[in-house]
N, C-alpha and C positions, 0 to 999 in steps of 0.2 A: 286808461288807468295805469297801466305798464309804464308807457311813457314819461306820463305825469310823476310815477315813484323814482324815477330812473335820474329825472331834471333833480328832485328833490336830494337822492345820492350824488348830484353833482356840486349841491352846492357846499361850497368848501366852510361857511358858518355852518350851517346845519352837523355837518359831517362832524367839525370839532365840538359842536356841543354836547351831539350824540355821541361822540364816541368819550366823553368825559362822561356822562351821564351812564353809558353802559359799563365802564368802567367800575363806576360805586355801586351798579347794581350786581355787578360780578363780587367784589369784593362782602357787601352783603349776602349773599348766596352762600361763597365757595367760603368764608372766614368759619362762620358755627360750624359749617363739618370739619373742621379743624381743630380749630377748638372748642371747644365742646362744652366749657363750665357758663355757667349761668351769669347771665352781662349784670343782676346786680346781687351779687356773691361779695359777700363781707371777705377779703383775702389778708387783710394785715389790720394793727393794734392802731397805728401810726397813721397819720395822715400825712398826702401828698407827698407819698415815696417818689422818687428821683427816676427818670428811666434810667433804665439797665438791664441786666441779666442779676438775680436774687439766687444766690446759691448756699444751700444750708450749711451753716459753718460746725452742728457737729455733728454730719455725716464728713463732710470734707477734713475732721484731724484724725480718722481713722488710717493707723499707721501704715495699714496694708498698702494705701494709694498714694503716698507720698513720694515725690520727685523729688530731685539734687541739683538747683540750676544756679548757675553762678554768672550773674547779669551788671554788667559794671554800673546801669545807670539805675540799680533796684534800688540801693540809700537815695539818693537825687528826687526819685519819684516817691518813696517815702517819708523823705522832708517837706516834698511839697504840698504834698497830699494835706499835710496840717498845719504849715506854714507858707499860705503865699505870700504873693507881690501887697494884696491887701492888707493882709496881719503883717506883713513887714514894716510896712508907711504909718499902720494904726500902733505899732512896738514905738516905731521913732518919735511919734505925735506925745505918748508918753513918757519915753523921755527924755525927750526937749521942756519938758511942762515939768518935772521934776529936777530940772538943772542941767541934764549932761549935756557937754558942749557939740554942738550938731556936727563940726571936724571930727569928734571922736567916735561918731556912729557910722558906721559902715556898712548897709542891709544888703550886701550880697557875702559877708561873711558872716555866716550864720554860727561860727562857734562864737565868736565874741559876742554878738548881738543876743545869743542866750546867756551869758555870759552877764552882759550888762542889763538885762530884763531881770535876772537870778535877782541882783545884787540891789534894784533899784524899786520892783515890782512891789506894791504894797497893799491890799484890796482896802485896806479900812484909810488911805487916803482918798481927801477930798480934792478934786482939784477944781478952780473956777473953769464954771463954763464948761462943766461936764453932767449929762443928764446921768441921769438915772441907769436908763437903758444903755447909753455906752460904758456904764462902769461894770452893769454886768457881763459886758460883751468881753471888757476887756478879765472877768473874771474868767470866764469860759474858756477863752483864748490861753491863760493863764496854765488851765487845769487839761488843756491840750496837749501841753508842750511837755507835760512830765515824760521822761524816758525818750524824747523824741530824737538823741542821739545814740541811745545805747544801740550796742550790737548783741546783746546776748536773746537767747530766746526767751519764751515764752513760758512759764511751767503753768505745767496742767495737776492739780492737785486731787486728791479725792477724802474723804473724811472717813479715817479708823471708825470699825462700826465697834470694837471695844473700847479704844482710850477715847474717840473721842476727835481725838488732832487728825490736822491735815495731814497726809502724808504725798511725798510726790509722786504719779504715775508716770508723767512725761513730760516729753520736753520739744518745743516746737520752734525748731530755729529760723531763721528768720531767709534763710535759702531753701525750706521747705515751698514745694509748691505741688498743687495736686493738678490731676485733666479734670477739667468741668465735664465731658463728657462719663466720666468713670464716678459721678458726685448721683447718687441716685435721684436727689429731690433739688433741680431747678429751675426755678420760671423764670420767665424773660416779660419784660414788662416795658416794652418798647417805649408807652408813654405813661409809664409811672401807673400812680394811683391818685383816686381824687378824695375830698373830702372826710368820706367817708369807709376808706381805705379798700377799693374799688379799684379793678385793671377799668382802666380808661378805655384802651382801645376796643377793647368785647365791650363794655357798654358803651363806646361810641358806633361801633358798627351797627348795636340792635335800636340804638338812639336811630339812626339813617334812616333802619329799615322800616321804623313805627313812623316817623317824621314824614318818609315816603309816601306811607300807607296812607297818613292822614290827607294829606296832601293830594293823594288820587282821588279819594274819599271825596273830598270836599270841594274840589275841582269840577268832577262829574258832577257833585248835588247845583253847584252853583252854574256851568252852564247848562245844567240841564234845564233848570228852572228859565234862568233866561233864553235858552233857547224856545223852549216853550210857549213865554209871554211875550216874548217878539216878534216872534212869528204870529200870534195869535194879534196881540194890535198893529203891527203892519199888515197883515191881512185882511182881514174881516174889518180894520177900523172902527169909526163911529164910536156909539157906547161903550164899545168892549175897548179903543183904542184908548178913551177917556181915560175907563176906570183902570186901566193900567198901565197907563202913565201918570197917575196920582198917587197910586201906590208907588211907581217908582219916584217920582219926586219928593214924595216920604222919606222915602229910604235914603233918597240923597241930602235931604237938609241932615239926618241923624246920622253924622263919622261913624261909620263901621264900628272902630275901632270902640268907640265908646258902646256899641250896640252888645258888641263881644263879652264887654268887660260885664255888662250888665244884667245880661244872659248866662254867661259864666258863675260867676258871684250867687245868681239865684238861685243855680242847680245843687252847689255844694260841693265841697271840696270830695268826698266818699261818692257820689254818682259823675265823679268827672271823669269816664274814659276815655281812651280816644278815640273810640269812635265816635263819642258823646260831643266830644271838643271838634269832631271833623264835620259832624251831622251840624254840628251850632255856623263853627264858620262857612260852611256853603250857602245854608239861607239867610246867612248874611250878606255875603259876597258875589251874587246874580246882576246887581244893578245894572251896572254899566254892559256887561253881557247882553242882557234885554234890550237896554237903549240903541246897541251898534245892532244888533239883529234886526229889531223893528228897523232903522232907517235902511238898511240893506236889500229888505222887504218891501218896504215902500215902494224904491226904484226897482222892484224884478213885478211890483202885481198888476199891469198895466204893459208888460211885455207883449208883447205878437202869440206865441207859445203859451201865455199862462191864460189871454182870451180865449185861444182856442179851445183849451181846456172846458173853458166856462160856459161857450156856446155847445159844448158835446155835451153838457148837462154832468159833469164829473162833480165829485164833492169836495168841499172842504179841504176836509182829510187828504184826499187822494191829489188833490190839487196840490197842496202845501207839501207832502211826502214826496211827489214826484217832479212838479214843474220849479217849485222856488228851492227845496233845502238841496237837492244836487251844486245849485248855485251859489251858494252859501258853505258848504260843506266846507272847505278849503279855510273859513274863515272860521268857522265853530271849530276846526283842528288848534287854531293858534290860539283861540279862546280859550280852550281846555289846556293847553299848555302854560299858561300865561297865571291861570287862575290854579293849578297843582303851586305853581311856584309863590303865589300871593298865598296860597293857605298855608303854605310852611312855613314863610315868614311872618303869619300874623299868629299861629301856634305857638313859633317863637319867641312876638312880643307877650302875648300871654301867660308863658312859662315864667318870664324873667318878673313879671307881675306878680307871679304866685298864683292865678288863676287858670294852669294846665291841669292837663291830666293829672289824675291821682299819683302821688309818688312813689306809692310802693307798689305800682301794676308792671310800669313795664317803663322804660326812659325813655324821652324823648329829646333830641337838639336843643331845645327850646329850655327843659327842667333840668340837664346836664349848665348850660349856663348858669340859671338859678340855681343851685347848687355850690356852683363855681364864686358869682359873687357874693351869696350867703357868705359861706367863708371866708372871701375876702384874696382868692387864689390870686389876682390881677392886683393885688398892695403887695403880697408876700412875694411875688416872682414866681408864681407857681405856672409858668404859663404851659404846661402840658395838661390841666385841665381846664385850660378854658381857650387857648389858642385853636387849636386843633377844631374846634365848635365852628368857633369864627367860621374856618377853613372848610371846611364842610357847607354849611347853609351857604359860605360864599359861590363854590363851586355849583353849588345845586342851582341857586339863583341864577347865575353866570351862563351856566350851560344852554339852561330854558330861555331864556333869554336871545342866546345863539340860535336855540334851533329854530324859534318864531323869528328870528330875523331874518332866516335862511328861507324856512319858508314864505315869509313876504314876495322875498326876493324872487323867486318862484312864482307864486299866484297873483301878485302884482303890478301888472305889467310897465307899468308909472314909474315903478322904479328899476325896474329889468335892465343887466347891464347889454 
């Protein structure tokens, strides 16, 4: 056995699958003791906030933490911020379509190009061949640009609690700057928020670790099942071989896939947990399991070693436990690996269906998608909540896949380099 684990550490698939695979289990593990807030925690009004760092703007104009830095390229970066390369080409498109002569536009000089937007800009024109939607863009764009050269600061006003009127309190110039570290209230939100205005990343990491879960779940359910029925009609044969290879050809005329949906659908959206959804996809997912076992069996029950057995008057049981599944062992490993990684894909396709787990239990890969094209993230460009999904169930898949390759390569010998 020593040796056997040892060949297995040597193979270099194996090794990068697993060590991808311990990777995300690490990151699952070591992330909640970190941070620590709840993966589906309502944290913003707004949907499909941008990644960043989110830092409170009024704890940050408290005069006490204000800095004096004089940065030559701070105008540049706050022109651009509001006016790029794209509202520049969509300023020209406007007016070229209202007459100015395209010689006379110039879009890297930005004071005339406000200049001739001021003079030319009109919202209640129509122009051909302008939807709807680009006229309010170019409305928006419009109401961007106010102040977008001034130098002067910022006043901060407060309302007389006698007269009534504003009066000034302060004034925030525009070479004010504060430490993000010295700002009491800020979150970093690597990969935004999703739909639902939700850090993505904590409910991606507890999405993994349920996805995982089910996934072991329903791997075990399913090759244990088949382990069991393979064993039992390659062994014993005859009757028992009959009736359970008709149930498995059962199972194979009806796609899983449709089995799931059908089974799923029944239970109800409020009894769909996941462990509900992991228990449904294992006794669905045995078939094939049972079929490679039974014919595995076939060729071990007729050995030298398993007659012996037979003629010492051993049982069944003791026969099957100890003469044929050592022989097999190797092979029910890649099984069980094979089938974690089919039950998180087919959880997956489930989720995206609408027939996952319930959605206000707990996330899953699969309902974090669903979620994702419900709202439509993958039209809007949102891709920090549904990219990262992908990336995930890819690597999961990817990895399992490596390590049953690795140990093929390993247990057999056919293909041994």
């Amino acid at each position: 056995m020593r040796y056997l684990i040892q060949q297995v550490f040597r193979s270099p698939r194996f090794l990068f699958g697993f060590g991808i695979l311990m990777a995300m289990l690490l990151m699952v593990i070591i992330y909640p003791l970190i941070v620590t807030y709840p993966p589906l925690e309502i944290i913003s009004q707004g949907t499909f906030l941008p990644p960043g760092i989110y830092v409170s703007v009024y704890d940050s104009i408290d005069p006490a933490n204000r800095y004096i830095l004089h940065l030559d390229d701070a105008t540049t970066k706050r022109i651009a911020s509001k006016l790029g390369d794209d509202d520049r080409l969509a300023m020209q498109e406007w007016l070229l379509a209202v007459g100015v002569p395209e010689n006379e536009i110039d879009l890297q000089d930005t004071v005339k190009l406000l200049e001739q937007w001021e003079n030319h800009f009109d919202p209640t024109v129509k122009i051909t061949g302008m939807t709807n939607a680009q006229r309010n863009y170019y409305i928006r764009l419009n109401a961007s640009l106010d102040g977008i050269l001034s130098t002067e600061g910022a006043i901060i006003a407060e309302s007389n609690s006698q007269t009534g009127s504003l009066e000034q309190k302060d004034i925030v110039e525009q070479s004010y700057y504060v430490n993000v570290n010295q700002v009491p209230n800020v979150r970093v939100l690597p990969l935004g928020t999703d739909n639902f205005g939700r850090d993505v990343l904590t409910e991606l990491v507890k999405a993994t670790a349920v996805s995982l879960q089910i996934g072991l779940v329903a791997g075990i359910i399913a090759t244990m099942i088949g382990l069991i029925l393979g064993l039992l009609a390659g062994y014993v044969g005859e009757v028992v071989d009959d009736g359970i290879m008709f149930l498995t050809n059962l199972f194979t005329v009806i796609p899983t896939i449709v089995l799931l949906i059908l089974i799923s659908y029944s239970i109800g959206q409020e009894k769909r947990g996941a462990v509900t959804i992991a228990v449904v996809i294992g006794v669905t997912s045995w078939v094939w399991t049972a079929r490679a076992v039974r014919a595995q069996v076939i060729s071990l029950r007729n050995r030298d070693h398993v007659n012996l057995s037979k003629l010492s008057g051993h049982s069944i049981f003791r026969i099957i436990l100890r003469d044929i599944l050592p022989y097999i062992a190797s092979y029910v490993v890649m099984a069980l690996i094979l089938q974690i990684s089919t039950a998180i894909l087919a959880e997956a396709g489930l989720s995206i269906l609408g027939l996952g787990p319930r959605t206000t239990e707990v996330p899953t890969l699969g309902l974090m998608m669903n979620w994702a094209m419900i709202y439509q993230a993958q039209i809007l460009g949102k891709w920090w909540a549904i990219f990262p999904v992908i990336v995930v169930i890819a690597l999961v898949s990817f990895s399992m896949n490596l390590m049953n390759t690795g140990l093929d390569q390993v247990f057999n010998p056919t293909i041994r380099d």
